[in-house]
N, C-alpha and C positions, 0 to 999 in steps of 0.2 A: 588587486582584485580579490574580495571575500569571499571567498566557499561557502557555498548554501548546502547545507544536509534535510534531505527528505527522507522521513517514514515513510513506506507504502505498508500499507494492511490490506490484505485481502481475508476479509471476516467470514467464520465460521462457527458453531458452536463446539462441532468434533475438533476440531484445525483450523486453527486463523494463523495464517501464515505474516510475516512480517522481515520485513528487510530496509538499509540505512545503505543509504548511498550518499555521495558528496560530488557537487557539480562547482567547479571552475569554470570560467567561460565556457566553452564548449568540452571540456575534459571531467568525464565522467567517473568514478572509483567507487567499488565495493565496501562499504564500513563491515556490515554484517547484516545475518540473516538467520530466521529460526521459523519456529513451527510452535507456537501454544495449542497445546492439547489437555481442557479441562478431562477430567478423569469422570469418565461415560455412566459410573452408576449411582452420581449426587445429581441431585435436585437440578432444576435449572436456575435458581436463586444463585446456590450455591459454584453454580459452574462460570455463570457470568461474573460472580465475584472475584473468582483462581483467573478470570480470563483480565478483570482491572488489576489486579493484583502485579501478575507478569507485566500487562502492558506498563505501569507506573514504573518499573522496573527499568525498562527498554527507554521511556522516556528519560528518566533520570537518568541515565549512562549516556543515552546520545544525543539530547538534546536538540531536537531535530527544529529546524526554523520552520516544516511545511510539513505536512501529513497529507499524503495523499490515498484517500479510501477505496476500494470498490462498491460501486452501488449494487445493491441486492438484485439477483436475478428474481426474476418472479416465475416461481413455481407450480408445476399444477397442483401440488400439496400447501396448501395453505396453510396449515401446523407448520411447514419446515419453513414457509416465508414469513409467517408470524416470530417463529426466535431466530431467524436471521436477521429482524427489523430490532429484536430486544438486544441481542448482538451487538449492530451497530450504534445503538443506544446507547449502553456499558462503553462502549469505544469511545463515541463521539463526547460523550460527557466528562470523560477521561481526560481525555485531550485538552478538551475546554478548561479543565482546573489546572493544566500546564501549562496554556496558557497558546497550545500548539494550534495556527492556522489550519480549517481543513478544506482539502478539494475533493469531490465527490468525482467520480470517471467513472463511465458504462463501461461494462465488460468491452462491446463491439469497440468503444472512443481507445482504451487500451493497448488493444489488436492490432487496429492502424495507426497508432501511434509509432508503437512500435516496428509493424511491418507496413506498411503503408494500404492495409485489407483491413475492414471490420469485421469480417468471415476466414482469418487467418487461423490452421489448426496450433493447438497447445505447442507441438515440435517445431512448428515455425517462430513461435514467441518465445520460448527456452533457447532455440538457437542465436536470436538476435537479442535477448538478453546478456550470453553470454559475449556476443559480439562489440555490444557499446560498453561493456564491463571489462571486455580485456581478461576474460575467468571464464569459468568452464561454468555452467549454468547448475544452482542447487539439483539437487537428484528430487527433495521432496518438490511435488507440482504447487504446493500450497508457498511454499518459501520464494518461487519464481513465479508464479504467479505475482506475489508482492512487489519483487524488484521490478517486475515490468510495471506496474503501476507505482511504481516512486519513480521511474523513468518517465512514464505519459508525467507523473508530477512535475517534474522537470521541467520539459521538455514545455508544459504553458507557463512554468515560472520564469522562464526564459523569454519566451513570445512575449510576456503581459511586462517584463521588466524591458525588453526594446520598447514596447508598443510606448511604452512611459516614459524614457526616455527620449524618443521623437517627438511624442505630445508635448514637451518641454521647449526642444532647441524655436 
């Protein structure tokens, strides 16, 4: 049976949090996890760059077969959903030159993924993070944030690879 390794991103311009997990049939493992933080008093050119720069980094070391994104919350601040959109942009484009499949998951699609709520608080999703990890859940919220969403990645590359193999027999 092949281990599939998924990226989860959860994008930010301050903190884009990012974590590597690896799924065996139902047997879930922690690779790694981090926090990119462009440095707050360059340009936003410049900061989306430091944010491809890292990310090509992450990719090259773990070569992930699935990249699972978080979709952009929408804001009442339209500047802040404007370069969260430029964000996943630098991300997604990123990816694309890896060569990395990506899946887009709503915040709420996340939550219940993970706890079976789309209105599940952060401590309930850090908890069963760390729960299907078998590890005690990152301290930064941006780093667990990510694993739960390379987890919701999971968790439909699994559904959509039965759902394909039944379509088959």
């Amino acid at each position: 049976m092949r281990s599939l390794t998924i990226l989860g991103v959860d994008p930010g311009l301050r903190h884009t949090g990012w974590g590597v997990i690896s799924r065996r049939g139902n047997q879930l493992s922690l690779r790694a996890f981090g926090v990119i933080s462009p440095p707050t008093d360059q340009d936003i050119a410049d900061r989306l760059f430091y944010l491809v720069k890292e990310l090509e980094t992450i990719l090259s070391q773990w070569q992930p077969d699935l990249a699972a994104l978080e979709e952009t919350f929408v804001n009442v601040n339209g500047k802040t959903t404007l370069q969260l959109g430029f964000v996943r942009g630098a991300l997604l484009v990123t990816m694309a030159r890896f060569g990395v499949r990506v899946r887009d998951f709503a915040p709420r699609m996340v939550k219940k993924s993970l706890t079976g709520s789309g209105a599940a608080q952060k401590a309930q999703v850090a908890g069963m993070v760390g729960v299907l990890l078998g590890t005690p859940p990152p301290q930064s919220p941006d780093a667990c944030d990510a694993l739960a969403v390379a987890i919701c990645g999971s968790h439909e590359a699994t559904h959509q690879a039965t759902h394909e193999t039944a379509s088959l027999s």
